[in-house]
C-alpha positions as CSV (number, residue, x, y, z in Angstrom):
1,X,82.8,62.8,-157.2
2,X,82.2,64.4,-154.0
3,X,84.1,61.8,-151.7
4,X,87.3,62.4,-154.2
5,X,87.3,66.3,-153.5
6,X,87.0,65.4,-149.7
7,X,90.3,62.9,-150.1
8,X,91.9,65.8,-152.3
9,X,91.4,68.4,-149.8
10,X,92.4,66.4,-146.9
11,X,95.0,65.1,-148.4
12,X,96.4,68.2,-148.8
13,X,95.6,69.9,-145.5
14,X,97.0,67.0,-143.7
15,X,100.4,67.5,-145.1
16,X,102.6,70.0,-143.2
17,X,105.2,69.7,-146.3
18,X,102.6,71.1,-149.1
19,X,103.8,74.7,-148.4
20,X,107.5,74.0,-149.3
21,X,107.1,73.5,-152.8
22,X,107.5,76.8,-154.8
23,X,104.8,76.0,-157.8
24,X,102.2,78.4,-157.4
25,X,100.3,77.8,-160.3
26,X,100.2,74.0,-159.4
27,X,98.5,75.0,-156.2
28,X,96.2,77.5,-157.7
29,X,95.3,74.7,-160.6
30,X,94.6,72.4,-157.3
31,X,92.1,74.9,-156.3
32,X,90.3,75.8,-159.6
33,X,89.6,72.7,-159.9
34,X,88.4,72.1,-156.0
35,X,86.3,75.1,-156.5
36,X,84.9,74.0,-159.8
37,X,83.4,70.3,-157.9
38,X,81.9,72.8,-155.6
39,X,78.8,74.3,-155.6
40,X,78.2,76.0,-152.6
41,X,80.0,79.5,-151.9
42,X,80.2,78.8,-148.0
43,X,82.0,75.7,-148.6
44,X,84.2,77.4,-151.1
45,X,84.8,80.4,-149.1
46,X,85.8,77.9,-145.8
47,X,88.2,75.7,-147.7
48,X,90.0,78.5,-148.6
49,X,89.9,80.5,-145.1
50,X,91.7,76.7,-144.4
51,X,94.0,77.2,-146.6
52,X,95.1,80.5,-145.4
53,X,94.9,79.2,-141.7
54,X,92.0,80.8,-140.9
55,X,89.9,78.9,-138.9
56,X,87.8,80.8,-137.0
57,X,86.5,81.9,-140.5
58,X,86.4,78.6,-141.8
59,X,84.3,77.2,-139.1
60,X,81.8,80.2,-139.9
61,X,81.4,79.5,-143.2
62,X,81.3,75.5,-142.7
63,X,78.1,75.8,-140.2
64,X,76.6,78.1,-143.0
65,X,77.3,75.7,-145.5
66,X,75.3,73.2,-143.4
67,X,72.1,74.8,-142.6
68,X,71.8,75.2,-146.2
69,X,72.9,71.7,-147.3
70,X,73.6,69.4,-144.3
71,X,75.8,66.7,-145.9
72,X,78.3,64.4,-144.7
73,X,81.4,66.7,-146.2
74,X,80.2,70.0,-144.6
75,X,79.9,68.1,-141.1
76,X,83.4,66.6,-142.3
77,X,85.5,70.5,-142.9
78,X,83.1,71.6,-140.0
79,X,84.6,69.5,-137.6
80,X,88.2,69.7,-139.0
81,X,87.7,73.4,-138.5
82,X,86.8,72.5,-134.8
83,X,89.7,70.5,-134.3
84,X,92.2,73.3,-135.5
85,X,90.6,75.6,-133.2
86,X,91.1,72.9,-129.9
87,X,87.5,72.3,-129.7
88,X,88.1,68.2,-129.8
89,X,84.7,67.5,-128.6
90,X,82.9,69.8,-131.0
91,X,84.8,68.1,-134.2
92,X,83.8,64.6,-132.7
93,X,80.1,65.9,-132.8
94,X,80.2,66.9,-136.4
95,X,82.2,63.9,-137.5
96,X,79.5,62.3,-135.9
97,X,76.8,63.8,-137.9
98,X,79.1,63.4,-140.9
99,X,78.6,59.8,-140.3
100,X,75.1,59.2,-139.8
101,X,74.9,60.8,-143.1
102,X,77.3,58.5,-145.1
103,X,78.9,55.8,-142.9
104,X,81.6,55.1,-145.5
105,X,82.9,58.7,-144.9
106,X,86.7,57.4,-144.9
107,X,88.0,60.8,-144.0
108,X,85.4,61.2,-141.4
109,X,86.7,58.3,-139.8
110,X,90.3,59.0,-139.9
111,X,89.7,62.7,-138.3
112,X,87.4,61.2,-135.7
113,X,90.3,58.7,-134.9
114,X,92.5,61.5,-134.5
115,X,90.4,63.8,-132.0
116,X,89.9,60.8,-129.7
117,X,93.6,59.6,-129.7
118,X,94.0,63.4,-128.4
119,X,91.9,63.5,-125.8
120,X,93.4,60.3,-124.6
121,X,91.1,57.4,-126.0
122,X,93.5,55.0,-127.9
123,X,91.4,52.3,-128.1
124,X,88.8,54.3,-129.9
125,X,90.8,56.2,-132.2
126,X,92.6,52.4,-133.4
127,X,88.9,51.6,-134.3
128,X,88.1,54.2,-136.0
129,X,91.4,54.2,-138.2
130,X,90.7,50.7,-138.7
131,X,87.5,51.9,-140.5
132,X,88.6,54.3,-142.1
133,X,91.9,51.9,-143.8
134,X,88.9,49.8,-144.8
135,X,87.3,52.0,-146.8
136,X,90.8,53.6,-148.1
137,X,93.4,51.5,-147.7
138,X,96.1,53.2,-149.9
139,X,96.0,55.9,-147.4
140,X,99.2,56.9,-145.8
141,X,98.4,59.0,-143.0
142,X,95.9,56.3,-142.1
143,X,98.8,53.7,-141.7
144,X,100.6,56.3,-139.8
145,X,98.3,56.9,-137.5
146,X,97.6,53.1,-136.7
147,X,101.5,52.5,-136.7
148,X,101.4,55.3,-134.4
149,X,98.9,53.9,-132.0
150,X,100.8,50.1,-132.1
151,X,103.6,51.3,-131.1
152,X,102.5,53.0,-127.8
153,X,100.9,49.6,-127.2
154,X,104.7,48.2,-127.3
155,X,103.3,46.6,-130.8
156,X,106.5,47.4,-132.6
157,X,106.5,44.6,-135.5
158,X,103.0,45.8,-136.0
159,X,104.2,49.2,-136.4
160,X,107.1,49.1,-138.5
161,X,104.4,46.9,-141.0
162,X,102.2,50.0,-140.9
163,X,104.6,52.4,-141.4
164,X,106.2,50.4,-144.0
165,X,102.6,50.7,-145.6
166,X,102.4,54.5,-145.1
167,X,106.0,54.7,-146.9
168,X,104.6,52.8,-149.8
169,X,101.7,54.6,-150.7
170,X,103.2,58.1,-150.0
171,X,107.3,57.2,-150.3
172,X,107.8,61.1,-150.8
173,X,106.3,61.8,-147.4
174,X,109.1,62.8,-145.0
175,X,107.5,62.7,-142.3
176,X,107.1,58.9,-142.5
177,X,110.9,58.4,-142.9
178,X,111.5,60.3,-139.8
179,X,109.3,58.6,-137.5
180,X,110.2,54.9,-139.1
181,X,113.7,56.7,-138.3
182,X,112.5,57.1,-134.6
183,X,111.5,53.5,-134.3
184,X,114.6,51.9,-136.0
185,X,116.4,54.5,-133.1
186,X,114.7,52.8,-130.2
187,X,115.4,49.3,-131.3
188,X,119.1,51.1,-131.6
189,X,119.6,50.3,-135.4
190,X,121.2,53.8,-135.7
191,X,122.4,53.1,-139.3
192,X,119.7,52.7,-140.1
193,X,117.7,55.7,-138.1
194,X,120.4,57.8,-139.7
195,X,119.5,56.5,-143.6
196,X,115.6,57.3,-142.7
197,X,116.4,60.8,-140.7
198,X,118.5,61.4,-144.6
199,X,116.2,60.6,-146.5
200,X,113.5,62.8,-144.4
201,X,116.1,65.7,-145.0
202,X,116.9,65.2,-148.5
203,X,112.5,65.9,-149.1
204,X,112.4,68.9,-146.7
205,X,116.0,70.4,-146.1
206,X,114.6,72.4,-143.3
207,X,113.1,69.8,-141.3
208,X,114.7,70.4,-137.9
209,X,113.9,67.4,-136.2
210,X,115.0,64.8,-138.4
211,X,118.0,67.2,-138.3
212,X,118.5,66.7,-134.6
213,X,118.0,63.3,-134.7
214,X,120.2,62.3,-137.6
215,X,122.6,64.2,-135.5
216,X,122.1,62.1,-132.8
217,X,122.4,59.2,-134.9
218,X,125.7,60.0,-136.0
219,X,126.9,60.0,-132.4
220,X,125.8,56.7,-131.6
221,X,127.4,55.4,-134.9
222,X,130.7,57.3,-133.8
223,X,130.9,60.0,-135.9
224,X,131.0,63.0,-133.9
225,X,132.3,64.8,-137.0
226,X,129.2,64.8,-139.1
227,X,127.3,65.0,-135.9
228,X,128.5,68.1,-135.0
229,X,127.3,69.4,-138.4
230,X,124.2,68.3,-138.0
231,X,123.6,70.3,-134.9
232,X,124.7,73.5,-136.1
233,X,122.9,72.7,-139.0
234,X,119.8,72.0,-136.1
235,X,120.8,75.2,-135.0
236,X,121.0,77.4,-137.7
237,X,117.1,76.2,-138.3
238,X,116.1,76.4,-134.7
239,X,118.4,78.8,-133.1
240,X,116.2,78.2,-129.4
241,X,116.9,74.6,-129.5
242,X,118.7,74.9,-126.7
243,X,119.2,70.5,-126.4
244,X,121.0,71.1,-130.1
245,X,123.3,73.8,-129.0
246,X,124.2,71.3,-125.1
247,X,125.1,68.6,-127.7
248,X,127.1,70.8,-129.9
249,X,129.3,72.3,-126.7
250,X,129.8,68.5,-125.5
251,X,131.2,67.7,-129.0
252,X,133.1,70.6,-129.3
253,X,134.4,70.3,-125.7
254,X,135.4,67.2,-126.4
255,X,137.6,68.0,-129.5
256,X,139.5,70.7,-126.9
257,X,137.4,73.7,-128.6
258,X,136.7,75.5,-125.6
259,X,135.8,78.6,-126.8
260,X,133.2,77.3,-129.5
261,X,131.8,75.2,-126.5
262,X,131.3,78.5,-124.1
263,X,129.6,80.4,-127.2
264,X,127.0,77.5,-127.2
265,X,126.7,77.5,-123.6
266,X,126.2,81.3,-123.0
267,X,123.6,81.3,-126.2
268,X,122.1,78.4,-124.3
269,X,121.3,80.2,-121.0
270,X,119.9,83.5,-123.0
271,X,120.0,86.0,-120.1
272,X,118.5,88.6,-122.1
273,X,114.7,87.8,-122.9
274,X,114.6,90.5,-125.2
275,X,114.0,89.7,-128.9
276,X,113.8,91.4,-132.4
277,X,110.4,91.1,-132.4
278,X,109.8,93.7,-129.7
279,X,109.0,91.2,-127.3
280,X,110.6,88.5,-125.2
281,X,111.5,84.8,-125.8
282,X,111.7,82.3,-123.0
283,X,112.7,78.9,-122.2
284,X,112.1,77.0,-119.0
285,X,112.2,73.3,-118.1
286,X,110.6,71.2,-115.1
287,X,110.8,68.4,-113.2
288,X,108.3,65.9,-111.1
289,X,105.7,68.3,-109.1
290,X,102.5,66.5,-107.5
291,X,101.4,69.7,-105.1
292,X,98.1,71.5,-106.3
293,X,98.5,75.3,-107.1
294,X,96.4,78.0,-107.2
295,X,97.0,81.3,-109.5
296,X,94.7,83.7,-109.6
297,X,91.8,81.8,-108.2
298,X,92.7,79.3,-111.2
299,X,93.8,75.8,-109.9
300,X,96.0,73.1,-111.5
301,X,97.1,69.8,-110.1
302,X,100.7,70.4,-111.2
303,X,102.6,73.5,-109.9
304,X,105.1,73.6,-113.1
305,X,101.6,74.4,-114.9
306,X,101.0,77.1,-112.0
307,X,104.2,78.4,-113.2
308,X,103.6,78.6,-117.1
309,X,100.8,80.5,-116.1
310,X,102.2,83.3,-114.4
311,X,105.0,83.3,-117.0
312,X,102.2,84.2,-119.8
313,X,100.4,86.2,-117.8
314,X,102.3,88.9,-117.3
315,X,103.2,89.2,-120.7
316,X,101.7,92.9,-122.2
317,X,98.2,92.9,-124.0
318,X,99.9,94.2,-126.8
319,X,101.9,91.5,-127.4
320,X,101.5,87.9,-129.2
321,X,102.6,84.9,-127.1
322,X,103.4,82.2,-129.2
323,X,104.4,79.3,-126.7
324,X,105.1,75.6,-127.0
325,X,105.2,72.5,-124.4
326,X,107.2,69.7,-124.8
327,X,106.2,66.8,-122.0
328,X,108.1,63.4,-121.6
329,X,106.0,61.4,-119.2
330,X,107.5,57.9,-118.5
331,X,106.7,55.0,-116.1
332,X,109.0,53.9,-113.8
333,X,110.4,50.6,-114.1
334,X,108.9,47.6,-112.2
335,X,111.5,47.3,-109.1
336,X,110.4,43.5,-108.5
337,X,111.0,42.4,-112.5
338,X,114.1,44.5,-111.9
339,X,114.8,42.5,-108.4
340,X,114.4,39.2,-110.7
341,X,117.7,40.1,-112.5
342,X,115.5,41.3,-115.3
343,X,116.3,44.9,-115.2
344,X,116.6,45.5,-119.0
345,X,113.3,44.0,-118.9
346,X,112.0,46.2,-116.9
347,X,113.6,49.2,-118.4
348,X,112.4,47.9,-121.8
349,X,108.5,48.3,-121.1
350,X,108.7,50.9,-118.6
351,X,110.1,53.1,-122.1
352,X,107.2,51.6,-123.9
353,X,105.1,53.2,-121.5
354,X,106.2,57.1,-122.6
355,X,104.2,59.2,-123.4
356,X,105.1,62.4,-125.3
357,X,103.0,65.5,-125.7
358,X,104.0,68.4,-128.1
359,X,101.8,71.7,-128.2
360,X,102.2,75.0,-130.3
361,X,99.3,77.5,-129.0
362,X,99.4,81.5,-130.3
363,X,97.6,83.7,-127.6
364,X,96.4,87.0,-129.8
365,X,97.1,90.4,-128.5
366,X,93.6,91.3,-126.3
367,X,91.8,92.1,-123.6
368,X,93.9,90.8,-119.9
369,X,90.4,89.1,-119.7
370,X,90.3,87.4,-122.8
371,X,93.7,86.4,-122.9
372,X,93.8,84.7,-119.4
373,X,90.7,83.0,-120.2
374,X,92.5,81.5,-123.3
375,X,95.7,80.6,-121.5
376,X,94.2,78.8,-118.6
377,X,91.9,77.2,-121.2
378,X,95.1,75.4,-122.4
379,X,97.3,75.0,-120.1
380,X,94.4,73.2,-118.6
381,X,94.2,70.8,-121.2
382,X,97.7,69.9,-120.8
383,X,97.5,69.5,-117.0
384,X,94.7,67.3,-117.5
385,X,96.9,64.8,-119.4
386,X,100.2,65.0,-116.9
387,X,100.1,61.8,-114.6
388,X,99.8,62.5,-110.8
389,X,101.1,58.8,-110.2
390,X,103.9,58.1,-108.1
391,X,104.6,55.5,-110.6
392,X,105.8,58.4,-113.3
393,X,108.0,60.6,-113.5
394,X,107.7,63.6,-116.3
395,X,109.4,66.4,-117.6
396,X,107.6,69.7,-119.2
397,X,109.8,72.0,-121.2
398,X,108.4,75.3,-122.1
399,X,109.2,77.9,-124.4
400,X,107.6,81.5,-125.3
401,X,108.5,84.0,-128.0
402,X,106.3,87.5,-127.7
403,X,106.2,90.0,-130.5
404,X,104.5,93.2,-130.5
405,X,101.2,94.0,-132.4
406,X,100.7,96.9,-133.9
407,X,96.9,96.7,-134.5
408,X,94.4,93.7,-134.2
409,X,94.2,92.6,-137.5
410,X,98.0,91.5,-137.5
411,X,97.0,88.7,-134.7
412,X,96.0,85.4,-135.8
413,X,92.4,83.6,-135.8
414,X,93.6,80.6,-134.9
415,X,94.3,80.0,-130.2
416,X,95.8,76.5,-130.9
417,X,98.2,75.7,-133.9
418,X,99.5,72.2,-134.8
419,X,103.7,71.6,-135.3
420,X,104.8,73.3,-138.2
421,X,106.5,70.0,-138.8
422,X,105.3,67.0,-138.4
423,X,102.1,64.8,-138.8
424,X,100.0,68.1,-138.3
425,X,96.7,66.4,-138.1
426,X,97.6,63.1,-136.9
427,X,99.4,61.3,-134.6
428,X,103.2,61.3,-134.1
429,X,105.0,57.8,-133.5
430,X,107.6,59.2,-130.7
431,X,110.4,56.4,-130.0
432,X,111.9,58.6,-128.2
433,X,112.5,61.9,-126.3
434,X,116.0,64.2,-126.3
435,X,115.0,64.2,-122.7
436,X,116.3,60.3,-122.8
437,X,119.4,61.7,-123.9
438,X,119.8,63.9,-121.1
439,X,119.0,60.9,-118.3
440,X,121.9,58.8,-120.0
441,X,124.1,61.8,-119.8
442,X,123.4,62.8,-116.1
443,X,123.7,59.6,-115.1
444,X,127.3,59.2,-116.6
445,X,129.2,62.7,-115.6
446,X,132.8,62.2,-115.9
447,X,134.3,63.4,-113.3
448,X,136.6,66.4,-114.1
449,X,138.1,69.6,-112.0
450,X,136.8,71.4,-115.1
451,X,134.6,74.2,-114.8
452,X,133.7,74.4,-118.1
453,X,132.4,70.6,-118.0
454,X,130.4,71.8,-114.6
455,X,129.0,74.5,-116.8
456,X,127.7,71.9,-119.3
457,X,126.5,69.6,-116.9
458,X,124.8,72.8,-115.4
459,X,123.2,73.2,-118.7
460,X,121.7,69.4,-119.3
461,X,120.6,69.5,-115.3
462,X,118.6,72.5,-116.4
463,X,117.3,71.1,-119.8
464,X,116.2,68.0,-117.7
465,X,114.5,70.2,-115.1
466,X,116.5,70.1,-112.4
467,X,117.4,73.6,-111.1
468,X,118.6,72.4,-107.7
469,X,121.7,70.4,-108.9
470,X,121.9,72.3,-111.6
């Protein structure tokens, strides 16, 4: 009985989408009954902090719940607790213990899978999903998550059979449709990208990626009509997606609407931080930077990171910094295959070797101690996994949004949240970046005595990093 309330619960954690259906009693019946299977009050008391996204709380309870009863579930919500807090090694510990207590711990598996594939160890976390689809093979994130891993091994038959597999276990899940949408839009079948990215939209309206790239889709099929839709639709959802609103003004340019384009442009380059939150929102981009910096007597390999840093830390102690970091980090292609008259080749596995990184932290209103501590903690982490390799190139694009606290309580538990959509404890399959978008569009500027086409190509060549040609 036990192992089905762990599936139950996970299941429903694991999904990002659970919160957009409006039957509250269905989700309070859900619980009742979770509650009812158990009988220990920490446990309770830490799946619901969970639920509410408390996870500091959570992770209390859970280690309670274990010195009183150290089973294989308690390890298993201890260490999922961990991970939403971005202590990876710490949730690897307790799905560790969870283990040794009940190796056919499917869900143990799965999560374990997932904390190594983010701290870099593919190979691991395919093993352990392997596992865990043994012992559960009806499980759609699990296929997701090896689908996910195949394909950054350039396995892409493998991965469309996994995905397929996700899709027909959980064919409601929109999240599958958009990233089997992703993969069908890197072998450049954009019909049927765009039919996936739909179908994704037509389970979760709101779901601003599939948005964007259904969007994008449309382009590539030739209809820049419904395209343009799309974007403001993007836009309208995401009004700081500044890569929606450079696509919209290239449309709209196109189609002789000059002044629509220059209202896209000027929202673009938001020259007043200020927001309506009390606080500031900010958006900066960056290109290839290989020279060690030093902030504060804190070091980082990669001076864009130096830069984030100073951005967040002069930010008020009375304000909550919600920030994100978008990183493209791609291989150059082989210049001998290329040599051989094999450039597409070339070009071909050098996009297999991406590698996209996507991070959502919150930074509570605090101490100027406590809240540098947390923010070089972080940023850290993600300058541990850019590439110092003359052999890549990368991109990081960063955005903040600040808001004014008016007393503690109001700030969150949580230092590091997942996507709000997407595969929120999982793995995403990323095809491709927008940032791809903007190298094709760089690299083909028409040539025009137009300055409102410099001021869009001043736009992309910021969006891509580039403030010098910009």
């Amino acid at each position: 009985m036990k192992s089905s309330v762990i599936l139950l619960f996970l299941l429903f954690i694991l999904s990002p989408y659970s919160y957009s259906f409006n039957d509250d009693s269905a989700n309070s019946t859900f619980w009742q009954r979770l509650m009812k299977e158990q009988s220990y009050i920490n446990l309770q008391k830490g799946i619901l902090y969970m639920q509410n996204n408390r996870y500091r709380e959570a992770s209390i309870e859970f280690s309670k719940a274990i010195d009183k009863n150290p089973d294989s579930f308690a390890y298993t919500m201890y260490g999922a607790s961990l991970y939403w807090l971005g202590e990876i090694k710490g949730s690897i510990e307790q799905y560790d213990q969870a283990l040794k207590l009940d190796e056919k711990n499917s869900t143990a598996w799965q999560l374990r899978g997932i904390s190594e594939a983010r701290i870099g160890d593919i190979n691991s976390a395919m093993d352990n999903f392997l596992k865990s689809l043994k012992l559960d093979y009806k499980r759609g994130d699990i296929n997701m998550n090896i689908a996910s891993v195949y394909f950054s091994l350039g396995k892409v038959d493998d991965s469309i059979f996994y995905i397929k597999q996700a899709l027909k276990y959980e064919p409601s899940n929109p999240l599958y449709h958009y990233q089997f949408g992703l993969i069908n839009f890197y072998l450049e079948r954009y019909e049927e990208a765009a039919e996936n990215f739909k179908k994704a939209i037509s389970i979760y309206s709101n779901y601003e990626e599939a948005v964007l790239w259904l969007a994008l889709s449309m382009e590539k099929i030739g209809n820049n009509e419904e395209a343009l839709k799309m974007y403001m639709k993007a836009i309208s959802i995401k009004p700081m997606d500044f890569f929606a609103r450079y696509r919209a003004a290239k449309i709209l340019l196109s189609k002789g609407k000059r002044a629509d384009a220059l209202k896209q442009i000027r929202e673009s380059f938001y020259l007043n931080p200020n927001n309506s939150e009390g606080g500031v929102s900010l958006f900066l981009s960056y290109g290839n930077s290989k020279n060690e910096s030093e902030e504060k007597n804190v070091s980082f390999k990669n001076s864009s990171i130096s830069e984030i840093y100073k951005n967040l830390s002069k930010t008020s102690q009375d304000e909550e910094i919600n920030f994100s970091l978008d990183i493209a980090i791609a291989q150059k292609p082989n210049l001998e295959e290329a040599s051989e008259g094999k450039l597409k080749l070339a070009l071909k596995k050098a996009a297999l070797n991406r590698k996209y990184i996507s991070r959502d932290y919150v930074i509570p209103a605090g101490s100027k101690e406590e809240r540098e501590k947390l923010i070089e903690k972080y940023l850290k982490e993600i300058d541990s996994e850019i590439m110092n390799d003359s052999n890549y190139d990368y991109r990081v694009n960063f955005s903040m949004n600040t808001k004014k606290v008016k007393n503690k309580e109001e700030s969150p538990s949580a230092v590091y949240l997942p996507r709000n959509i997407g595969n929120e404890m999982g793995l995403w399959i990323y095809g491709n970046s927008w940032i791809n978008i903007i190298e094709d569009d760089i690299e083909n500027i028409p040539q025009k005595d137009d300055e409102l086409y410099d001021l869009l190509y001043a736009l992309a060549y910021i969006l891509y990093g580039d403030g010098e040609k910009s």
